[in-house]
C-alpha positions, 0 to 999 in steps of 0.5 A: 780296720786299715785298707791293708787288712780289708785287702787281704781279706778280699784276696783271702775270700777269692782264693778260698772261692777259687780253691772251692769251685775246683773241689766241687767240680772234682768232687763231683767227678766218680772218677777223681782219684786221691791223686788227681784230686791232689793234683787239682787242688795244687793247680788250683793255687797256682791258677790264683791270680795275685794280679787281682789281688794286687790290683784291688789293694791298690784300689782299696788303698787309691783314695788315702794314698791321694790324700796322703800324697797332697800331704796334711791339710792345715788351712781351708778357703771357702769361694762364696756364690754359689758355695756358702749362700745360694746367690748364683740363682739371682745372676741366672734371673737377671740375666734370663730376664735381660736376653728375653728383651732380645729374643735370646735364651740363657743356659748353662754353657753360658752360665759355666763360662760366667762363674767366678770371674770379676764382674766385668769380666763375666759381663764382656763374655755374656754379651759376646757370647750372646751376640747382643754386644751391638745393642748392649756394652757390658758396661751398661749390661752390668748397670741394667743388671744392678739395680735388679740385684741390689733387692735380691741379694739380701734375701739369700739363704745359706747353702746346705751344710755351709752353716756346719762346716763353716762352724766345726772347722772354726770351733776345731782351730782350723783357720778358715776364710773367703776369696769370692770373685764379689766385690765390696758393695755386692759382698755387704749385701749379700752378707747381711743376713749371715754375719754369725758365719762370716764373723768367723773367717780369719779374714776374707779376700774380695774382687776389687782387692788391690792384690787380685789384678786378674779373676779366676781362673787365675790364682791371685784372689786364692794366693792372696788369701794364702798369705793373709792367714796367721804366720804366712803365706801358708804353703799352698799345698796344704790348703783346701779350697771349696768352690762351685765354679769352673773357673773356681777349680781352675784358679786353686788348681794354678794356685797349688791347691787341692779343691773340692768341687760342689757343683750344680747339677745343671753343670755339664759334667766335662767341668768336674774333671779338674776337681779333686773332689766333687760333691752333691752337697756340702752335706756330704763332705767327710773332713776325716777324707782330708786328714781334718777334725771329723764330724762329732754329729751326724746333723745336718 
């Protein structure tokens, strides 16, 4: 049933609820003549509010009107940290374990200002941020934290429902790929033990490509990738991407794309704002929400 046809029906149940209150309050009265009753019931509709009715179709109607305002979807870009493999929880260990030899605690405010940006980037706003650029350049912050990262990337796992969607949208016809903030060295290692989902990007977009001069939340790396795609570059508005970052958000929103936002819920909820969309989990994603190929399963 359209959105149209459940208004309707809810504006028909009100008045119906509207015009029932006023008769058992006539009825109840000995004293109600034909006429008065009449003239109560005539009262009745006029005292409907169509102003209500109006404003819960508008709302009925408020999540496909969006979607058909950003126009069909055609193409997706999925970030990867954070959003396909549970890596961000390896940066969060490292860089706790480095603050403490400071007397220092790492949080999430901090964490937000760091996702999704190159890596000397991210570095430069953690030891200002932390007040321990005196005693450590993000140069050799990012040299410290390395060797720690390089035996904890392969041992990553995918994040939930990444698998899945990644593997519908392939087997659906939807080009898909990767733009990730990771450069190549961190990309390979991180990857190793996901090669069958990540065969099945159309191509992928890295940190230190040549084409991305800034990190988010520019847009480069997402209008890079935008043009790699088969016949680009692909008119932006008709992509989706999916990120977990702030920053993330910020670059495909400067790219003119519409985003899905899966945070983590430690994330203070002031960063969400920008998303189009935001997610508990990629478990929860409706592709139909976005005009793509539904679900044939209901799996995980």
């Amino acid at each position: 049933m359209g959105t149209e046809s459940l208004a309707v029906l809810s504006f028909v149940a009100f008045s119906l609820s509207e015009l029932r209150h006023t008769l058992s309050l006539s009825l109840a009265s000995d004293t109600a003549s034909p006429i008065a009753l009449f003239s109560r019931i005539r009262s009745a509709f006029h005292c409907i509010d169509f102003g209500k009715f109006i404003s819960h179709s508008a709302m009925a109607d408020s999540s496909s009107a969006a979607v058909s305002a950003r126009g069909p979807i055609t193409h997706v870009i999925f970030d990867m940290d954070g959003l396909l493999i549970d890596t961000e929880k390896f940066y969060t260990e490292v860089q706790e374990i480095i603050l403490a030899r400071y007397n220092k605690t790492f949080d999430w405010s901090l964490k937000a200002k760091m996702m999704g940006k190159k890596a000397i980037e991210a570095a430069k706003v953690f030891v200002e941020e932390t007040g321990i650029s005196d005693s450590l350049s993000a140069e050799q912050f990012l040299v410290e934290r390395e060797e720690m990262l390089q035996k904890l990337f392969p041992t990553n796992e995918l994040m939930p429902g990444a698998s899945r969607l990644v593997k519908h949208l392939h087997t659906k016809g939807v080009p898909i790929c990767v733009a990730t903030g990771s450069h190549r060295r961190h990309f390979q290692l991180k990857t190793q033990p996901h090669g069958e989902v990540f065969s099945l990007m159309h191509h992928i977009v890295l940190g230190d490509d040549p084409e991305v001069k800034q990190g988010k939340p520019a847009p480069d790396g997402f209008l890079a990738a935008a043009k790699r795609f088969e016949g680009g570059p692909v008119d932006p508005s008709k992509i989706l991407v999916f990120e977990d970052a702030p920053s993330g958000v910020l670059a495909a929103k400067n790219a003119g794309m519409s985003v899905v936002m899966v945070p983590d819920p430690r994330l203070d909820k002031s960063f969400l704002d920008a998303a189009d969309q935001v997610l508990n989990s990629l478990l929860d994603f409706n592709p139909s929400d976005w005009g793509l190929p539904p679900f044939e399963d209901s799996g995980n």
